[in-house]
Structure formats: C-alpha cells, structure tokens
N, C-alpha and C positions, 0 to 999 in steps of 0.2 A: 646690641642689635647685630654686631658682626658677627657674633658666635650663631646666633638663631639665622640669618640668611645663609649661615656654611649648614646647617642644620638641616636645613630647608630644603637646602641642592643638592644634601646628601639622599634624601627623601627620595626624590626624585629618582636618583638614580637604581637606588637599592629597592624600589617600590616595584618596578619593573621585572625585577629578577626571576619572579615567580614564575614570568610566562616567559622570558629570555633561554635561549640556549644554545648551542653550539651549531646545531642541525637549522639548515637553510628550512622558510617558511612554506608551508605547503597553501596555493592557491586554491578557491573556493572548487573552482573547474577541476584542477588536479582531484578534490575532493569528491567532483560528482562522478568523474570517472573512474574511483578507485568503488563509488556506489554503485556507481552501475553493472560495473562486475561482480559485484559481491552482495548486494541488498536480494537476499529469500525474497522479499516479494513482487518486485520486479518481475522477478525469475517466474515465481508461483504465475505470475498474472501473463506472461507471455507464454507458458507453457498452457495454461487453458484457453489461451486466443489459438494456437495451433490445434487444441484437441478440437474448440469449437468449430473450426474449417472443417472437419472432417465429417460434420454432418449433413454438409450440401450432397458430396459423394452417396452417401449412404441412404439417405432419401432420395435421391435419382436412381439410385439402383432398384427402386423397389418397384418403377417406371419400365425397366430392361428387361428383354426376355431371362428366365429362373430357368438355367440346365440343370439338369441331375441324372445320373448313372447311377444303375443297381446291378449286385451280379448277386447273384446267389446260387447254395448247394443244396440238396436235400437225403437223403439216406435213410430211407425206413423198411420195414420186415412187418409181414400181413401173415398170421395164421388161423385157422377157425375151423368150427365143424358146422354144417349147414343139417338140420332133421328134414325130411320128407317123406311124405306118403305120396307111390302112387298105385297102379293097380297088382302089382306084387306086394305090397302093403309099404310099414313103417322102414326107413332106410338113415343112414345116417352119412353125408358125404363131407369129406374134410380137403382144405386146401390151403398151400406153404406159397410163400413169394417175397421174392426182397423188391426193393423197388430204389434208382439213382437216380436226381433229376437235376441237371445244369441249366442254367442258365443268366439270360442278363436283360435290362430296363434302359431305356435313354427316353426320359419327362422333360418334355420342354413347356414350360407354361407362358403365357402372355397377357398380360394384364391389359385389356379392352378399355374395362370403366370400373374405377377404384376411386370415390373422389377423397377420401381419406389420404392415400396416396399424396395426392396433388396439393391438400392443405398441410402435409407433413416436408413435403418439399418448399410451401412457402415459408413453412415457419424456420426451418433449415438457415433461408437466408438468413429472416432476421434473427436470428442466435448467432451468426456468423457478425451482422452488423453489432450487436449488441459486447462480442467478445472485443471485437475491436477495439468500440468505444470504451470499454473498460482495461483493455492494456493502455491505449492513449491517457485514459484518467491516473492510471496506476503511475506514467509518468512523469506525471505531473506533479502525483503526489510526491514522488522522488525528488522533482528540484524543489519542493516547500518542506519536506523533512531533511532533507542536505542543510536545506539555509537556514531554519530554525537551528538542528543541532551544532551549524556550524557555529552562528553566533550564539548561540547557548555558552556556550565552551568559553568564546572570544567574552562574554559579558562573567561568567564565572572566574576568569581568568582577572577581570578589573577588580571585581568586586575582595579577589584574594590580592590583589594588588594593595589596593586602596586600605583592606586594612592591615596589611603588611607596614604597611607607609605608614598609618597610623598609629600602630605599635611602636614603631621603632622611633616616634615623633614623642611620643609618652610616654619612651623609657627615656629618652636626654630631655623630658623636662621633670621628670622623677629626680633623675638624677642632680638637676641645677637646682630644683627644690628641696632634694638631701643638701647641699649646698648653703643655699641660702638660709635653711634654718639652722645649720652648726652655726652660723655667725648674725644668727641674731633678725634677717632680715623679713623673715614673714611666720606666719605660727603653723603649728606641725600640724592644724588642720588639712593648711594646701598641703603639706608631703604626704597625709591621709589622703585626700581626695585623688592624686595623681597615683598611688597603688590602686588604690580601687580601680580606678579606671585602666591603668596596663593589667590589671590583673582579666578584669570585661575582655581586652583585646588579645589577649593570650587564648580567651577560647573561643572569641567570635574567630580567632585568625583559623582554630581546629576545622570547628563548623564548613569556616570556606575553603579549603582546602578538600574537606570532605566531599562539596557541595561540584568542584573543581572535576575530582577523582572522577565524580558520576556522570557532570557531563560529559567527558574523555569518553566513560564507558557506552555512553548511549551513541558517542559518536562512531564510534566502534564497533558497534550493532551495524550499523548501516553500512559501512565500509568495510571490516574483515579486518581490520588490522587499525594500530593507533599512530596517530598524526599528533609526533612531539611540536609542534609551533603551526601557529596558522596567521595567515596575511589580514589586517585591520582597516580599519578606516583610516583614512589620512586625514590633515585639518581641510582638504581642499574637496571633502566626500560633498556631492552634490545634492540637493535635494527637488527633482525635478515635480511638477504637478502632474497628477492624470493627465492622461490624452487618449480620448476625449473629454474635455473638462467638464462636463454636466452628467449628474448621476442616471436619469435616464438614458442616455445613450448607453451607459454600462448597463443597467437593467437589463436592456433591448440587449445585448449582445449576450450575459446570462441565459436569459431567456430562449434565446435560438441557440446555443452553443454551447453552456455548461454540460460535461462529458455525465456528469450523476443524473441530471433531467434527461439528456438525451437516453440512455441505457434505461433510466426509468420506463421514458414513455414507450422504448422497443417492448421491455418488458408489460407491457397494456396492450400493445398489439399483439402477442406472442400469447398473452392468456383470451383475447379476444379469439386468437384462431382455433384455441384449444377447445371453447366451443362447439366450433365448425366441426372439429376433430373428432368430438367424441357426439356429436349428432349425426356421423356418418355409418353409425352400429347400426341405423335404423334404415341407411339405406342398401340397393340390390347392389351384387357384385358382376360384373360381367367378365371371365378370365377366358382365354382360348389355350386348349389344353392338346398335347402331341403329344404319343409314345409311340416306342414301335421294340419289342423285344422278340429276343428269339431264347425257347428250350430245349434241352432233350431228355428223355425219358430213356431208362434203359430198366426193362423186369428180368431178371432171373431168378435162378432158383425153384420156379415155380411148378407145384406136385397140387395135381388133385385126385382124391380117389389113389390116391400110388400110381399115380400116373405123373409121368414126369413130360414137362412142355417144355419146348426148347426157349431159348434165349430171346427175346426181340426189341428194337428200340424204335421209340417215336419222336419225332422232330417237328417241333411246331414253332412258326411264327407266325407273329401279331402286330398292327399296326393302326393306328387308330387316331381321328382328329375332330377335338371335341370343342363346341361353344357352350360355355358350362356359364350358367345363371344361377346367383345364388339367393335369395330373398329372405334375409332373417325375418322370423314371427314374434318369437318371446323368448327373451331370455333370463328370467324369472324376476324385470324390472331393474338388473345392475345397468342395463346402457340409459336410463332414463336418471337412476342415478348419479351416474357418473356424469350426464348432461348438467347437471343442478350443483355437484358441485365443482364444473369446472364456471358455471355462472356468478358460484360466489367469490372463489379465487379472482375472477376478473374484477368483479367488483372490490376486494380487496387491491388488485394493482391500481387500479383507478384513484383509491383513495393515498394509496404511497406515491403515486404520480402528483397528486394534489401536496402533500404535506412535502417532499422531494422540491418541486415547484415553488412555495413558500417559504422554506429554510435557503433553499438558493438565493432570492431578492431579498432576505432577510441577513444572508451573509454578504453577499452584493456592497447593499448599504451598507454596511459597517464594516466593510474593508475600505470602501471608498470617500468614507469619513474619518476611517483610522488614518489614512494618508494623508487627507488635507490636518486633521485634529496634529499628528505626528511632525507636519512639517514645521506648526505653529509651535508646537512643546520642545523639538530640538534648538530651534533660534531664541527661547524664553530663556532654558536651561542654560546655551551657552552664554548668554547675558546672567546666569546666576553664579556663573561659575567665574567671571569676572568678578562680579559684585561679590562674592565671598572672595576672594584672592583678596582684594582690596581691606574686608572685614578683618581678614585674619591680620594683615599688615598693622593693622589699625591696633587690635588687642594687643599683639605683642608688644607693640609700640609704649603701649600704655600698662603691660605686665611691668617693660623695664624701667617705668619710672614708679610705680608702686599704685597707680589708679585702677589694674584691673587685677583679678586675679587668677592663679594657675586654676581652673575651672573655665572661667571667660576663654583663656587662650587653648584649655582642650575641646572648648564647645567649637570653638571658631573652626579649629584644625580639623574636627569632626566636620563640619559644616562644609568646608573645603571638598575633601577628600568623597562626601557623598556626592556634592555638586558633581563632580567631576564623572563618579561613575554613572549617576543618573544622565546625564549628558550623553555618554557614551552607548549607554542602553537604549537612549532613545533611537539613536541613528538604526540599531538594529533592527528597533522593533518598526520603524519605518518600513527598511528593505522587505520585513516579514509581509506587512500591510502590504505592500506594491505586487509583490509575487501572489499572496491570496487572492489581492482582487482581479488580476489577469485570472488563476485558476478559476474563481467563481465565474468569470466572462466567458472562460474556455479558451483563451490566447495563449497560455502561459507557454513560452518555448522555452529550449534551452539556449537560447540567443540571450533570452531575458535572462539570465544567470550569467552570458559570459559578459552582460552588459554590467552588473553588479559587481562581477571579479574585477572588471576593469576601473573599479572606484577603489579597489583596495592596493594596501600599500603593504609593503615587508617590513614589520616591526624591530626598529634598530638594537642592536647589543645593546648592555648597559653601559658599555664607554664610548657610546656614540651619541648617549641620548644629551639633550640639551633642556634643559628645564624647565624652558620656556614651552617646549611641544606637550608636557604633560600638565598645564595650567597654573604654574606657581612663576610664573611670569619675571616681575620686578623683584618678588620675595625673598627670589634665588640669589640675588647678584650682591656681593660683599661690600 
C-alpha cells in the first residue's frame, strides 16, 4: 500500500506538467485585452459603425443648398457658299469666319419639396442606430468567445492532464504486474490486460495533446498571439444563482434588450421606410433653381464675297431664378415595381424579426437553465469525485491482498481521473452558461468577465502542487 500511495502523489504531481511552465499565468482580462486589440472582427464591426455614421451627413446634405461652377471654351471656323437669284440673275456668294467663345456657370439649386429626401434622412438615422447596436452585440460576442476559447484550452489542458496521469498510473502497474507474475503471484492475463490498456493510453494521450495544440490555436485566432499558461478555477470558485431569479424576468429583459432583436426590429423599420422611399417616384418635385453666368464671343477671320470684315467681340451675361416643378407621369412601370418589391423585402424582415424574436426566448431559456442545471451537476460531480477517491482506495486495497484484480484497480483509476475532469469542465461550462444568458438579456458587460477573472487562481508549479488540491486526497499520503 506504500508503494501505490508514493505512486499516487507521484501522479499528482507529474499529471500537471502538461499545462505547468516556467512563464507566469495569463488572466482571463489580460486575455480579453490582448482580444481586443487583435480580434478581425471587432475591428471589422467597429469600422462599419464608423462608416454607418456617415450616412446621417450625407442624407442631410441632399436637404442643403447644391453649388456648382462651369467654365467653359469653344473654338470653331464657319465656311460656305450661299447660291442666289436676283434680278441680275443666278449668283453664287461665299463666306469664311472662325469664331472663340469664353465663358463660365454658378447653379445653385434648392430643394423646396423632395419627400424622398426626407425618408432618406430618417432612414439615415436608423442605420446609424442599428450599426450601433451591432458594434455593441459584436462586443459582447467578444467576451463569450474570450471565455469559451479561454476555457476550451483551460478543459483541454485537464483532459491532457488526466490522461497523462493515467498513463503514467498503468505503466507502474504494468510494471508491479511484470513483477508479480515472474514470482508466481497472479496469471499473465493481468500483465495482458495492463499492456493493452497503456498501450489505449499512449494514443488517447496523442489524440489529447492534439486536441490541446488546437485549442491554443483557436485561442490564437482571437488574440494575435499565444498564451503559454492561463489562470484556473480555484477549490473556493463560487457558483452564484441568477439575479434575477425567475425566468421571466430574464425573458422580459431579452425581449426589450437583446442587441440581435433590437438591430432586427431597426432592420423592419428601415425596410418599412424603403417603402415610403420608393413610392416617392410617383410624387412631384419642387426644386428652386439660380444661375447667373457671363460669355464672350470673339469672330474673326471673317471674308464674304472677298470681302474681308473687321474683327468684333460680344459680351453677354445672364442671370436667372427659377421655381422648377417637376411631376413624373410614366416611367415604363419600374417605380411601381420597385414599390412591390421593397413590400416584399419588408415582409421578409418581418418575418426574420419574428424567427430573431423566437431563437432569443428560445436561447434565454436554455442559458438560464444551463445555469441553474450547471450549478446542480458541478456539486454532484464534486461528490463523485470523492466517491471515486474512496473507490479507487478500496480496489487497491483489495488488489494487494489478491480479491481484486489489475483491471478493477485500472477501471477504478480511470474512474478517478474522469471524475476529476468532468468536475472541472463543469465549472467552465457554468461560467459559459452565466455570460450567454446576460448576452441573450443584452447585459453582458465587460465587468461581468472581470467579475469571472476574479474567481480564478494561478495554477501552481509542479513542486508546489499538494495532492490533495488535484482530488487524490488520503490516497496520496504514505
């Protein structure tokens, strides 16, 4: 029994190493802020809330007086022959001329009554509200893919643990079993069944390590760069209920506040104006129109008959101020078209507002049952993971007197080692549950994540760790 509890604390130790390392741990916060900087989509979603602003300007301006300036040159030559009759009879008369002409334009137009105009400027706003709310949602999705990927990593990181720990468990009983049958004490089946089984654990350890690599990579993605160690739960992680505690009340706050409903239902008003928008083909325009330019005219050259005329230039200007109505009649049916199908696009948003509206209460609920479900399955598990500490004590117990045998004490130590991770993964997928159901509410801050960082702990070297903190409890001690 001595050997197997030095066995056991060895376990412990060396089980760790996989996610141990030299380099101090990086907290969750540290984590969002190296995303923050570096997450493409973030970026992508705040750079289209900027482009969206710029549509207010741009539809106001269409509301502002329109200047325009023209200058222009001209340059042309006139020649010809002119036939006539008169009472000397048939005659033929011919005449040469160049002709230069300067000048320049200042349009000022003013928009009277445009109501197109006016529903392109409401709908301005709401594209501005709507970018908003999707940088805001784009946020959010940021602190729920931080803490997924973070604990991704953090649960890949046990699971390569556990069966690290597990290997190196059923190779020193491989070993006591080569042992025990040179001297006769049990049949070469157990030293069969214990290869079999390190042989199993030499590639599920590949598998997790694989499994390990990609969560790193995915955390990676998000961040720009990889984070050799990262801060854990401690045995003191808390597991607090909603607040508010009744599922309606979270509905109710989905309902009025989830960032995907709300940008939905902008998006229903926005095809509703486009309506408005494209039924304004049909009506009149009223625009007040100004110019006022000046030319000059200069001919030379100019020969008729062989008759040469002198030079002369003319100097005109113009000025003018016009209330210009305009009233389309037909336009071969595209403005009625396009009425019909900005009716059915609206109808379309309508119904993604409806199905949008649905999967929100739909995820609502089942974030805010994962939570309560979660906090019931983390306090079962860590009661399983006692109850198995105690089981495996038991088989070994009864390996070394010859009542169980090396199968019993690798199921036990298996049994152990999952307990243990399954435990751990719950607490994650907890946190996960708690941060959805705030984003489906439309609450989720980044408070709520540094509230989260503050439950976690920096996971100790391997010659700090004590046996007891990774569940092998009594097991451990000689």
């Amino acid at each position: 029994m001595k050997n197997s509890n030095k066995f056991l604390s060895l376990l412990s130790i060396a089980g760790i190493m996989a996610s141990a390392g030299p380099a101090q741990a990086a907290s969750l916060m540290e984590v969002y802020q190296q995303a923050l900087q570096s997450d493409p989509l973030i970026h992508e979603a705040e750079s289209r809330r900027l482009a969206a602003l710029e549509s207010v300007p741009q539809a106001r301006s269409a509301l502002l007086p329109q200047l325009s300036a023209t200058g222009f040159y001209d340059q042309s030559s006139n020649s010809g022959r002119t036939i006539f009759q008169d009472s000397t009879g048939i005659g033929v008369a011919s005449s040469e001329s160049a002709t230069n002409t300067t000048g320049w334009q200042l349009d000022l137009r003013q928009t009277v009554f445009r109501w197109d105009q006016v529903v392109s400027l409401k709908q301005a706003g709401k594209q501005v509200a709507k970018a908003e709310a999707q940088r805001e949602a784009a946020q959010q999705d940021l602190i729920v893919r931080v803490a997924q990927r973070y604990f991704d990593v953090l649960a890949a990181e046990d699971r390569l643990t556990s069966i690290h720990a597990d290997r190196l468990a059923i190779a020193r009983q491989l070993e006591q079993a080569k042992q025990r049958f040179d001297v006769g004490l049990i049949a070469i089946t157990d030293v069969q069944e214990s290869q079999a089984a390190y042989d199993q654990s030499i590639a599920s350890e590949i598998g997790a390590k694989r499994e390990l690599a990609t969560a790193r990579e995915l955390l990676r993605e998000i961040t720009g760069e990889y984070v050799p160690r990262l801060d854990a739960p401690g045995d003191d992680f808390p597991l607090p209920s909603p607040n508010p505690g009744d599922e309606a009340s979270w509905i109710d706050l989905a309902m009025n506040q989830n960032l995907t409903l709300v940008s939905s239902r902008l998006d229903e008003r926005i095809a509703r104006d486009e309506i408005t928008f494209r039924r304004t083909g049909h009506y009149p325009t009223v625009e007040l129109v100004a110019n006022y330019g000046d030319s000059d005219t200069e001919i030379t050259d100019q020969v008729r008959d062989g008759t040469v005329f002198p030079d002369f230039d003319t100097n005109n200007q113009q000025d003018s101020i016009t209330l210009q109505l305009t009233v389309p009649l037909f336009s071969g049916g595209r403005t009625s078209s396009r009425v019909r199908e900005a009716v059915h696009l609206h109808r379309a948003s309508k119904e993604q507002l409806q199905r949008v509206a649905r999967e929100t209460e739909r995820a609502t609920r089942d974030a805010y049952l994962g939570v309560l479900s979660e906090i019931s399955r983390v306090q079962a598990l860590e009661q399983a993971v006692a109850s198995s500490r105690t089981a495996l004590e038991a088989t070994q117990a009864g390996f070394d007197v010859g009542t169980r045998t090396i199968v019993d004490v690798l199921n036990s130590q298996r049994a152990l080692y999952s307990a243990i991770t399954n435990y751990y993964q719950s607490r994650y997928v907890y946190v996960g549950n708690v941060l959805r159901l705030k984003q489906a509410a439309g609450t989720l801050k980044v408070e709520d994540l540094e509230q989260v960082d503050r439950w976690l702990k920096e996971r100790k070297p391997p010659e700090e760790v004590v046996p007891e903190e990774y569940g092998l409890g009594a097991a451990a001690e000689s």
